[in-house]
N, C-alpha and C positions, 0 to 999 in steps of 0.2 A: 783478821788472822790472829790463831792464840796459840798458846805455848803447848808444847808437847815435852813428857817424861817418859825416857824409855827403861826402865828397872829391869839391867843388867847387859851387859857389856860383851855377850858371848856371840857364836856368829849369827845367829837369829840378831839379837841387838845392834850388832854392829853394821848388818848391812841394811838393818830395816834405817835405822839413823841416816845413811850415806843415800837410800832410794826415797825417803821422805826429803830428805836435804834438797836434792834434785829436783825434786816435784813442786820447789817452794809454795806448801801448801800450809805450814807455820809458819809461826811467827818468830819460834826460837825452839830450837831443838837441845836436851837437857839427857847426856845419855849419864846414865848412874848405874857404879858399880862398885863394891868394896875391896875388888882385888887389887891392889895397888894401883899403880896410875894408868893401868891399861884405860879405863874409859877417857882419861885425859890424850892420853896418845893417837885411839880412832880416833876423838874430836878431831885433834888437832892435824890427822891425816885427810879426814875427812873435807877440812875446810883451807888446807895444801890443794883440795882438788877443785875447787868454786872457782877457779880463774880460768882454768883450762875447761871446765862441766859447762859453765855459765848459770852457774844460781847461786844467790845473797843469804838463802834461810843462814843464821851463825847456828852452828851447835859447838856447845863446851859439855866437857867431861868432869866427872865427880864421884867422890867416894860417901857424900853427904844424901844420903836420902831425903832433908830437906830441901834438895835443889830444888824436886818436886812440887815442893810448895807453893799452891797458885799456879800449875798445870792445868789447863782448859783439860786437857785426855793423858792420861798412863796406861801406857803400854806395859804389860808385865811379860818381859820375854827371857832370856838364858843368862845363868850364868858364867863367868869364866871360869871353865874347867869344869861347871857343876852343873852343865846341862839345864832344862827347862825347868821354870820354879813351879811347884807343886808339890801336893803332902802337908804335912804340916807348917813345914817349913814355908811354903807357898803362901798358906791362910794364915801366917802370921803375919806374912809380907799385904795380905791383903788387908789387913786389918787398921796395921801402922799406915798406911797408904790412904785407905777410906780416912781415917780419923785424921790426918794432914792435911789433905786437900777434900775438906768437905765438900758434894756439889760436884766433883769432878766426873767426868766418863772413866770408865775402866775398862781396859780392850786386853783380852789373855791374845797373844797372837801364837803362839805355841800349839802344836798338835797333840800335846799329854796333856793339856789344859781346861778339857770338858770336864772332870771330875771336880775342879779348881771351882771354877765359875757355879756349877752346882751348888758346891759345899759354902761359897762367899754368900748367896743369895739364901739357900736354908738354914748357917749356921750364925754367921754376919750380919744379914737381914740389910743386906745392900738391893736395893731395888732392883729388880732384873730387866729393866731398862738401862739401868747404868753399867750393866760387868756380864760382858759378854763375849764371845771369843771370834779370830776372822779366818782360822783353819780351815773351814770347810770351802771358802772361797776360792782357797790355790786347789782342793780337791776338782773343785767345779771345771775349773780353767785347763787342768790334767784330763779331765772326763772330754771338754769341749774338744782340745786337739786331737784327743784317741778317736770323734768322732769324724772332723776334719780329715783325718787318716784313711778313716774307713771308705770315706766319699770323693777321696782328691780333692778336696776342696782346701778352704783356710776354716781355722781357728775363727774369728773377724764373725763368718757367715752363720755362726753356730749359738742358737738361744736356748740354755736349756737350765737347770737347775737340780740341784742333786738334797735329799731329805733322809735324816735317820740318825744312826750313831756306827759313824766310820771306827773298823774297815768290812764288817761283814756286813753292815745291816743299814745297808745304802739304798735307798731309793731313788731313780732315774724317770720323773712322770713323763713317757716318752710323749704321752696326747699333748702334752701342753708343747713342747719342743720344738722348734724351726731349725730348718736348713736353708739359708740366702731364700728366705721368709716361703718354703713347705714346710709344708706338717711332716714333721722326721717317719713320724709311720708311713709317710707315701715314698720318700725316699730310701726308708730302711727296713729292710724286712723282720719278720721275725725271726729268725736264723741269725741277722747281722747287731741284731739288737740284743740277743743274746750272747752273742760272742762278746759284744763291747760290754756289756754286765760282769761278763766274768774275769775281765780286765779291771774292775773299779779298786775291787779291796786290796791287790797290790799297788796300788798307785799311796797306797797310806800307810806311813806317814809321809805329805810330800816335802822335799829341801827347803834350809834354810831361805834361800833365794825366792823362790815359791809363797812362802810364806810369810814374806817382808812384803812384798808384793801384794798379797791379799791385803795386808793389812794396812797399807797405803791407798788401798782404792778405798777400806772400809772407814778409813780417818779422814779421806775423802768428803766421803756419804754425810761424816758424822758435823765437818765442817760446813756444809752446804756448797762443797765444789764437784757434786756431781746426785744427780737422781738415779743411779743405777740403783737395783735390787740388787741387794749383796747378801749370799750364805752363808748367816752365820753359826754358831752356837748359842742358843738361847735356852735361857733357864728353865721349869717348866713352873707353872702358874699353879700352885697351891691352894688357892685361894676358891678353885673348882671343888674341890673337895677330891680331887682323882688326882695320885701321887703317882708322878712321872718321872722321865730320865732330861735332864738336859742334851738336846739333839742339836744335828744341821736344818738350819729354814730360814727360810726367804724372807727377808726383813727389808721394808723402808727406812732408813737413818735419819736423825734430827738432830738440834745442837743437847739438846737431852739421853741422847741413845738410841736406841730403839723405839723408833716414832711406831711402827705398827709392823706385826708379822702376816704376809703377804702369801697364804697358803695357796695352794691351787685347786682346783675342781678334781680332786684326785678318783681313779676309777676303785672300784668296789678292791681289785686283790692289790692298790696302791697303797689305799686305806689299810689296809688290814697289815700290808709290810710295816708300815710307816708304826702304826700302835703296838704293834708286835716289838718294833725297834725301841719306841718309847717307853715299853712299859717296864716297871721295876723286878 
């Protein structure tokens, strides 16, 4: 088990800290924020609630961005009062952050944070294995239960994954898809599969809560306590010579990052959404 920094104290922050706590899947939990002692205060409400919860993870609160220092993963999530870090202000945070904890993972768990993770990996030259974001994951899990919905069924029964750059330009590869293990096309027509499309791009951006969540199964993934495929944001490969957007996609996790992105056999007008969403 290794140490976790979550950079910034806002409600994104503060409940991602309190639903990682619970899941004791670190080793120590390090929330940081410079607005006065709010991040001391969660801590210290947070770990008020480990007797009645029943988990040992400790987290302490801090105004020191060193806390960080020697964080296995950092989280870069809200600040107090000032919303999701991004913009310039975000990539500077990104930068003092990389240069700290050399070697670390970087997880944006924030839903305005695709532009972020971009700009850290082209302008930064942080490896885009390492800085990548777990937003599209709670989108996934919104899409799952709207589809649960549609079927009477549970959420639980529902395998499917969602590709592109939320909120217009989402891709749902229904052929790949299960329903309590059918192929969703046998279960869902096209009619019904269109309705549930046009449901997607309000689901975004989804809640704090939502998005603390995603990003506890993705620090999960990243620890070696679960083999699920998680949706993330990943940067785009440059190194193709073909300049792309940072998108949602299905990725394997490793103690490194992103051990490998896990696309699907997408059909022909899949494809074409999917690059059309990608491209610059």
């Amino acid at each position: 088990m290794r140490d976790v920094a979550i950079i910034g104290a806002g409600e994104l922050g503060g409940t991602l800290a309190h639903v990682l706590a619970r899941r004791d899947v670190a080793a120590a939990i390090h929330l940081i924020d410079d607005t006065g002692r709010v991040a001391s205060g969660k801590a210290l409400d947070i770990m008020q609630a480990a007797p009645i919860e029943g988990f040992a993870t400790p987290v302490s609160g801090s105004t020191d961005l060193w806390a960080a220092a020697g964080a296995a993963l950092i989280v870069i999530a809200d600040r107090v009062g000032g919303g999701e870090w991004q913009g310039e202000d975000g990539l500077m945070l990104l930068k003092l952050v990389t240069d700290l904890a050399v070697g670390s993972v970087v997880l944006c768990a924030g839903a305005a944070q695709r532009e972020l993770i971009e700009r850290g990996v082209r302008e930064l030259h942080i490896a885009r294995a390492r800085l990548f974001g777990s937003a599209p994951e709670a989108l996934r899990g919104a899409v799952r239960a709207i589809v649960a919905l549609e079927t009477n069924g549970s959420p639980r029964d529902v395998a499917l994954t969602v590709l592109g750059v939320p909120p217009s330009q989402i891709v749902v590869p229904w052929e790949d898809a299960t329903i309590a293990g059918f192929a969703a096309t046998r279960v869902l027509d096209e009619q019904a599969r269109r309705r549930i499309g046009a449901r997607v791009a309000p689901l975004w951006p989804p809640g704090p809560h939502a998005l603390a969540s995603a990003a506890v199964r993705t620090i999960e993934g990243v620890f070696g306590r679960s083999r699920r495929i998680v949706s993330c944001f990943v940067a785009p490969d440059d190194s193709s010579g073909r300049r792309t957007r940072t998108a949602a996609l299905p990725t394997r996790l490793g103690a490194g990052g992103i051990a490998s992105v896990e696309l699907p056999q997408l059909k022909v007008h899949d494809r074409v959404a999917l690059d059309n969403a990608m491209m610059l």
